[in-house]
C-alpha positions in Angstrom: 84.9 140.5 71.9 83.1 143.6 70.3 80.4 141.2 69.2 79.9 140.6 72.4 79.2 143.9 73.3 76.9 144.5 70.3 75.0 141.1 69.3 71.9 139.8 71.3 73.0 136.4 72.6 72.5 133.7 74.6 75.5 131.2 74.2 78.7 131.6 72.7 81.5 128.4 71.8 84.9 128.5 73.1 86.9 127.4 69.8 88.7 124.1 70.3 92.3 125.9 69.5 91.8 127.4 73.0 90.6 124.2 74.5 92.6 121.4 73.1 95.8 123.0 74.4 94.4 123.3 78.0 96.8 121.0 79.4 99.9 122.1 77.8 99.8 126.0 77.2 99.6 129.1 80.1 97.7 130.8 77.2 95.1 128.3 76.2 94.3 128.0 79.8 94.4 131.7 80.6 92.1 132.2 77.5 89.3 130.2 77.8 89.2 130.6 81.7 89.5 134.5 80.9 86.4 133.9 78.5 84.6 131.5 81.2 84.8 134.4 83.5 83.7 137.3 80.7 80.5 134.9 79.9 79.8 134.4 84.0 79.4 138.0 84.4 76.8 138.7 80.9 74.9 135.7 81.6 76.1 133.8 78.8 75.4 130.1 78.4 79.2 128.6 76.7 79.6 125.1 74.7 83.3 124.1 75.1 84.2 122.5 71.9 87.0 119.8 71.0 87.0 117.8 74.4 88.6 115.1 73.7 88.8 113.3 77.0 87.5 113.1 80.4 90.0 114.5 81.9 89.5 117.5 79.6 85.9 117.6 80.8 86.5 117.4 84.2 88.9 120.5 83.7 86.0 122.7 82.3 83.8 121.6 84.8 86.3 122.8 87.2 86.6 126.3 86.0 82.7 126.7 85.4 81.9 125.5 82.0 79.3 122.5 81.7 78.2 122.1 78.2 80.7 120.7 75.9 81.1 118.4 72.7 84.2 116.8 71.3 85.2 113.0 70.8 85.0 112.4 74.6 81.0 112.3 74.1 80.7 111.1 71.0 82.4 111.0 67.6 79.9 112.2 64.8 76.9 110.0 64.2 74.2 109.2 62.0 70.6 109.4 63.0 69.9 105.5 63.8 73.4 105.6 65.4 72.8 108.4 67.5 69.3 107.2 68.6 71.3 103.7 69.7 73.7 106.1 71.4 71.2 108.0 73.1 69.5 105.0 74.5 72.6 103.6 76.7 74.3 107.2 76.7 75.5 106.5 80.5 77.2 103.4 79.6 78.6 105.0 76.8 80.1 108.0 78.8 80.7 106.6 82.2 82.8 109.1 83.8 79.8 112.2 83.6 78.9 110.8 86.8 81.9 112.4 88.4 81.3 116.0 86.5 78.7 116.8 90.0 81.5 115.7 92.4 84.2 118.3 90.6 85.3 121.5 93.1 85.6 124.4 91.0 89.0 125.6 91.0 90.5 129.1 92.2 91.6 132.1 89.8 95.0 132.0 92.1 95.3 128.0 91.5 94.7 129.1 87.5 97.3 131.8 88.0 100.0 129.8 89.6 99.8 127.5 86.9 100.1 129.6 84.1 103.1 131.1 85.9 104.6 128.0 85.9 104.1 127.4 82.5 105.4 130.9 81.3 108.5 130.5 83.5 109.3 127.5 81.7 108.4 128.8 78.4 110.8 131.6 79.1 113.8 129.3 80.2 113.3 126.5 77.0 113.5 130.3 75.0 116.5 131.6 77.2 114.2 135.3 77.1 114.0 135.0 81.0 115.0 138.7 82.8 118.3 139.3 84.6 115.6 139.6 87.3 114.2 136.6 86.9 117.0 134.7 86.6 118.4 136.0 90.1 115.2 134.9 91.4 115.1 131.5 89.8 118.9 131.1 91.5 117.7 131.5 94.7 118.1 127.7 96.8 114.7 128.1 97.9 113.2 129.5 94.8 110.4 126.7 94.2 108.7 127.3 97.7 108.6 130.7 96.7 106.9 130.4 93.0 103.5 131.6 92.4 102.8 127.5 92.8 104.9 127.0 95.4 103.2 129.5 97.4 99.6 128.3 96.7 100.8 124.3 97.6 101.4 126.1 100.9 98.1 128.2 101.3 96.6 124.7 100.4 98.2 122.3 102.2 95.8 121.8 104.7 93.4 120.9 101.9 95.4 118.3 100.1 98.2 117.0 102.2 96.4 113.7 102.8 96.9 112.7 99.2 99.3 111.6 97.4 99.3 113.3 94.5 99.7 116.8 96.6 103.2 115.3 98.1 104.2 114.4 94.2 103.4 118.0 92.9 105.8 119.3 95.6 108.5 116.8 94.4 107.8 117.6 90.8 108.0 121.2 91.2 111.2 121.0 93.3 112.7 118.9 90.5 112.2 121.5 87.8 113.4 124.2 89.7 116.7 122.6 90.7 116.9 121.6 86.8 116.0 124.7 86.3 118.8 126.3 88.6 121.1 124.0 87.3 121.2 125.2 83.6 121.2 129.2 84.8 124.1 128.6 87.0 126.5 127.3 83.9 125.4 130.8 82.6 125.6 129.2 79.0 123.1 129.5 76.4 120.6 127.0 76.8 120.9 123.7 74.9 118.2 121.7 72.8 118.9 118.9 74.8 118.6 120.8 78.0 115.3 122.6 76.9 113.8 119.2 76.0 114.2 118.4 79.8 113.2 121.5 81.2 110.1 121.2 79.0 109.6 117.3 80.2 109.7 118.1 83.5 107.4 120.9 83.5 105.3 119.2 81.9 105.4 116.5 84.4 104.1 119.4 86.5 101.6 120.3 85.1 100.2 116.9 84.4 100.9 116.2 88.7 98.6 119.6 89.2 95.7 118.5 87.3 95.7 114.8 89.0 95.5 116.4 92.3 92.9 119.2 91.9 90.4 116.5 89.2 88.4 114.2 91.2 87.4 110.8 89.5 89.9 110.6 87.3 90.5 106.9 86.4 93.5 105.6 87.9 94.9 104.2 84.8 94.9 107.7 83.1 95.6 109.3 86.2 98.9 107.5 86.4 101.8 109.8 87.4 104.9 109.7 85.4 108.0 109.3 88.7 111.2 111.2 88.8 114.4 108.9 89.5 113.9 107.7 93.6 117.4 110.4 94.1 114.9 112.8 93.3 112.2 112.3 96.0 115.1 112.6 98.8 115.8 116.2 97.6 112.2 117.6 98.2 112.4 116.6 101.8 111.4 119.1 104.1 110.3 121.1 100.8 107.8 123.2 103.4 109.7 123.1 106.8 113.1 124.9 105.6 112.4 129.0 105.0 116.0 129.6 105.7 116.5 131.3 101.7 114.6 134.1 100.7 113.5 135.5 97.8 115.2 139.7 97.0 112.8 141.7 96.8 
């Protein structure tokens, strides 16, 4: 960041270690949408690097970046190959036509998720607080997570689609797997961190279907919970009976 301050430049590169792991890690995502922001306020053209897919595009396009290389575009080329390339370049890349058509996506929808993904992070690790593990106890304790709470400041905007109704279900899963393992009061298994890690992931991977438009519908195939599931995130939004201590 100090060369920042003190270089004359135009454009800077957001290394692909931030970016590949946008998908799976609250601190790749915090990092290069932190940086996103930092360039936005000096002016600063950025080139995403390592975008691997169009989802991955779509996802930088959502948070303000829209320059980017990676194996998504093209792998490398040689000159002849790149002027074939070049010449049929929308063919080649179909899905660009969907980067115009991308909303940009909130700091609170950014920070919800990166919540999410530290909470879990925490509870694979068994480092969560006393604190936090009174909260994470609590019956209603998903409708009251930092994603919980935006799903309901945005439900007017999404509830027509599928995908919002499957993030709910998702997220009310992991909590009650979640509140499961912390009510045994044992040490956290492997077995049982591999499943709270599956299903957040599952969460995370039902956000980013429903805020990426154009997605193609074979690689924006959700991954179900068992049918028993669905039944237990009825009326996810209507009961506010449980609260949070404050």
């Amino acid at each position: 960041l100090i060369h920042l301050q003190q270089l004359e430049i135009s454009s800077v590169k957001i290394d692909r270690s931030f970016t590949h792991d946008l998908f799976s890690s609250g601190a790749g995502l915090s990092i290069t949408y932190g940086l996103l922001r930092i360039a936005e306020l000096m002016s600063l053209q950025v080139v995403a690097e390592g975008v691997s897919s169009a989802q991955h595009a779509l996802a930088l396009v959502s948070m303000g970046c829209m320059r980017f290389q990676g194996y998504a575009i093209s792998p490398p080329l040689s000159v002849a190959d790149f002027e074939l390339w070049l010449a049929q370049w929308p063919q080649q890349i179909p899905w660009t036509a969907s980067l115009s058509k991308q909303p940009a996506i909130s700091a609170e929808a950014i920070q919800a998720l990166v919540w999410h993904n530290a909470v879990a992070l925490r509870a694979q690790q068994d480092t969560l607080s006393e604190s936090e593990r009174q909260q994470l106890l609590q019956p209603n304790a998903a409708l009251y997570s930092e994603l919980g709470i935006w799903c309901q400041t945005h439900q007017a905007d999404y509830a027509d689609r599928p995908s919002f109704l499957r993030l709910i279900r998702e997220l009310h899963v992991f909590h009650t797997r979640l509140r499961e393992h912390l009510s045994s009061k044992s040490p956290i298994e492997p077995l049982q961190a591999a499943q709270l890690k599956s299903h957040s992931r599952i969460v995370r991977h039902q956000f980013w279907n429903l805020v990426l438009v154009g997605i193609p519908a074979a690689a924006a195939e959700a991954l179900h919970a068992p049918q028993a599931e669905d039944a237990r995130a009825d009326g996810y939004f209507t009961s506010r009976q449980h609260t949070l201590p404050q």
